[in-house]
C-alpha positions in Angstrom: 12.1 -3.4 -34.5 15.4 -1.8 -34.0 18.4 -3.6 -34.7 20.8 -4.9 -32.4 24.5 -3.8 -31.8 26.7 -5.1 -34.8 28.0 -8.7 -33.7 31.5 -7.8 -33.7 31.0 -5.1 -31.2 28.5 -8.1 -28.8 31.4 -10.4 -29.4 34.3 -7.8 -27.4 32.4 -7.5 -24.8 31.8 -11.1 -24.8 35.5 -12.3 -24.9 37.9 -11.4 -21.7 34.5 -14.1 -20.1 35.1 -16.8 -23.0 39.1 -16.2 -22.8 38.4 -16.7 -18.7 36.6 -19.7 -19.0 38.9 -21.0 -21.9 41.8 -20.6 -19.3 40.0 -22.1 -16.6 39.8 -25.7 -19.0 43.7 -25.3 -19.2 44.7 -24.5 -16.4 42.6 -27.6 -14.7 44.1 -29.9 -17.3 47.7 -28.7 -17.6 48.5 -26.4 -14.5 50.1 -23.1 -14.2 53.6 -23.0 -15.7 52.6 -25.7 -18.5 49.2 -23.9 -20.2 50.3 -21.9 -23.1 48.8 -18.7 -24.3 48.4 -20.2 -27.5 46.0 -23.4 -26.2 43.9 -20.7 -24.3 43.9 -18.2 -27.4 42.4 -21.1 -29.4 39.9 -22.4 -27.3 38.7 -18.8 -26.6 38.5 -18.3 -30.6 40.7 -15.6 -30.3 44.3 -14.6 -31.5 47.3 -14.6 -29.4 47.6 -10.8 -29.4 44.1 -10.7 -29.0 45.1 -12.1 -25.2 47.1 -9.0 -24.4 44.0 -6.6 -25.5 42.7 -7.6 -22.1 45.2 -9.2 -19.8 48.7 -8.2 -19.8 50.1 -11.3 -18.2 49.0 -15.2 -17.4 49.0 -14.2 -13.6 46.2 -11.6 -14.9 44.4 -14.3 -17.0 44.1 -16.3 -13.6 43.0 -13.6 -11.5 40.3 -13.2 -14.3 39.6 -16.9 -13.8 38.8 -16.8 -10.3 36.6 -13.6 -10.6 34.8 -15.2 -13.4 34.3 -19.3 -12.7 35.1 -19.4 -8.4 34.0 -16.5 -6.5 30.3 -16.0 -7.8 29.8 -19.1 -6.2 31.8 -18.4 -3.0 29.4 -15.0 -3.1 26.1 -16.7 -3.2 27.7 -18.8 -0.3 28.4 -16.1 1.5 25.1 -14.6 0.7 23.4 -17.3 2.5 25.8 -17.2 5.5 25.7 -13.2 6.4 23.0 -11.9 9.2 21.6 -15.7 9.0 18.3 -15.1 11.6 19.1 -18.6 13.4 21.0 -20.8 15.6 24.3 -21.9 15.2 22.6 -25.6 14.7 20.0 -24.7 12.0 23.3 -22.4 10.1 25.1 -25.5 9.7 21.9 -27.6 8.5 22.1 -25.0 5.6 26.2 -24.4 5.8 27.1 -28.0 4.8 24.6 -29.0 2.2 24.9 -25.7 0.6 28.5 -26.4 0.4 28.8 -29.7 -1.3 26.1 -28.4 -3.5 28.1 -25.9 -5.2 31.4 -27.9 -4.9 30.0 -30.7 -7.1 29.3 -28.4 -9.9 31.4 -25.5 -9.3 35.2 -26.0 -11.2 37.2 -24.7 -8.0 38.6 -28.6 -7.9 40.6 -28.6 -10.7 41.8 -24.6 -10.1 42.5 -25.2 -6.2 44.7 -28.4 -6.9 46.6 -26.2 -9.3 47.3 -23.5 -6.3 48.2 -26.2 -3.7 50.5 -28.2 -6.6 52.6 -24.9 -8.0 52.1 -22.1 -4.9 55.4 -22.5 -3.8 56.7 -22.0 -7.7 54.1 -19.2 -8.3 53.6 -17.8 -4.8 51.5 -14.5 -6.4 48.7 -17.2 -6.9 48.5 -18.8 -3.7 48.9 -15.0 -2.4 45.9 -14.0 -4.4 44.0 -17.1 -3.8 43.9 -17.3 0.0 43.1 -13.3 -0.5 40.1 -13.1 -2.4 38.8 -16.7 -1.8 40.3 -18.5 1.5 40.4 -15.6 3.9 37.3 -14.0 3.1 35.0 -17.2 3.9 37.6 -18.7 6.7 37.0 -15.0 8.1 33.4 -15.0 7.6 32.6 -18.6 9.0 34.9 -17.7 11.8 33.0 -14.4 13.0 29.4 -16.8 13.0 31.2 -19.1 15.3 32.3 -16.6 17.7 29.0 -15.0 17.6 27.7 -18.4 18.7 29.9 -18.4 21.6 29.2 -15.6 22.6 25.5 -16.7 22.8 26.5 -20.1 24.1 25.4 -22.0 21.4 29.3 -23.4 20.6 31.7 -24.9 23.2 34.8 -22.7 23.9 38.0 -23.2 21.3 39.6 -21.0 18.3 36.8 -19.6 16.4 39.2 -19.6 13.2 41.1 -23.5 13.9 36.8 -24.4 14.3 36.5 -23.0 10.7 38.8 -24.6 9.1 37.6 -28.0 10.5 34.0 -27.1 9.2 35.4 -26.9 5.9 38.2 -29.6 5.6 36.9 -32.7 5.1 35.3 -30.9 1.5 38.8 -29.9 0.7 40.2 -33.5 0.7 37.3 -34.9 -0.9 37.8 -32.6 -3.7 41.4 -33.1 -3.9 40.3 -37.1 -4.0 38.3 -36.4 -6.7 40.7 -35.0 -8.7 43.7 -36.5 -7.9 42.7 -40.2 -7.4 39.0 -41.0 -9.0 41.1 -40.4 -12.7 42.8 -43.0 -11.7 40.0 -45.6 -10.7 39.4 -44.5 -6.9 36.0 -44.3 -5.9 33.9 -41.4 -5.7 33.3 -39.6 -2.8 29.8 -38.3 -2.2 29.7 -34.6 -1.4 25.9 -34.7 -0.4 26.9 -38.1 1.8 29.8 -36.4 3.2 28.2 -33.4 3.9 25.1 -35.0 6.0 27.5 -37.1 8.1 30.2 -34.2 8.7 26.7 -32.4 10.3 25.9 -34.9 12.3 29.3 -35.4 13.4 30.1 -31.4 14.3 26.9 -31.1 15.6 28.0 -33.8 18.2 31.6 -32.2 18.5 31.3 -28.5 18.3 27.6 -27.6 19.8 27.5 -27.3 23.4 25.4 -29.6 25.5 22.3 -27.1 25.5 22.1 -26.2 22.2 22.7 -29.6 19.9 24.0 -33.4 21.1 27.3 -32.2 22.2 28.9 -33.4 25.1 
């Protein structure tokens, strides 16, 4: 049996992922300007210097964050969503769920609260947020809808505004969750919220033909 590559040398490749996922734990529990390279240079199990062998600056560490712990998820997402066989109605069945499936387990909360709270300080994070995560899915969910129109399937309106109303309700329950449920709010159900969001833009957005719009 041949031997494996020396641990050290398994270990590199290993660490800009553990320093990415170390960062992700800080930035969720002490936001942008306060996490220190030190805090995420110990919970990676790596020096400080160490840091700058593969990201030159915290902006960098972040970008690595969102490559690494966000956007595989938004991919599978969006692997689901392109050249999607069926209606507009059975595309949302799936839409939704899927959705507050990988919201409940995926750590975009605690990053996305972080954009909204310090974007304005540190605008080269909202900037690269809405670029490789917001506008990308807005842009995609927004092409299916006008596709639908075009086939009749949704009622006339701004195929983008329509996105972003698919999609909201998600964003404030996950801004609940981690704003107010530390603090003894209740819960909100993704699942729950998900199944009666559906039945609601089913009602709302669907033309008469195609769904229980009105």
């Amino acid at each position: 049996m041949q031997p494996g590559p020396p641990k050290f040398q398994r270990r590199k490749e290993d660490r800009p992922g553990e320093i990415a996922l170390a960062a992700l734990a800080v930035f969720s529990e002490k936001g942008f300007a306060a996490a220190k390279l030190d805090e995420i240079a110990r919970r990676a199990g790596v020096s400080k210097g160490a840091l700058y062998l593969y990201y030159e600056t915290k902006e960098d560490i972040f970008h690595a964050v969102v490559k690494t712990a966000v956007a595989p998820d938004v991919a599978v997402l969006r692997a689901r969503l392109e050249g999607f066989p069926g209606s507009f109605e059975e595309l949302l069945a799936i839409f939704l769920p899927a959705l507050a499936g990988i919201l409940s387990v995926s750590p975009v909360a605690g990053i996305g609260k972080m954009v909204i709270s310090e974007g304005r300080n540190f605008p080269e994070l909202a900037r690269y947020w809405h670029d490789e995560l917001v506008a990308p899915m807005i842009g995609l969910v927004s092409g299916l809808i006008a596709r639908a129109q075009e086939r009749g399937e949704v009622r006339l309106g701004d195929p983008r505004l329509f996105a972003v109303q698919l999609v909201s309700p998600f964003l404030m329950a996950l801004l609940w969750r981690e704003t107010f449920v530390p603090v003894g709010a209740e819960p909100l159900g993704l699942s729950t919220l998900a199944a009666q969001h559906l039945a609601v833009m089913k009602g709302g957005l669907l033309t008469p033909a195609n769904g229980s719009g009105s």
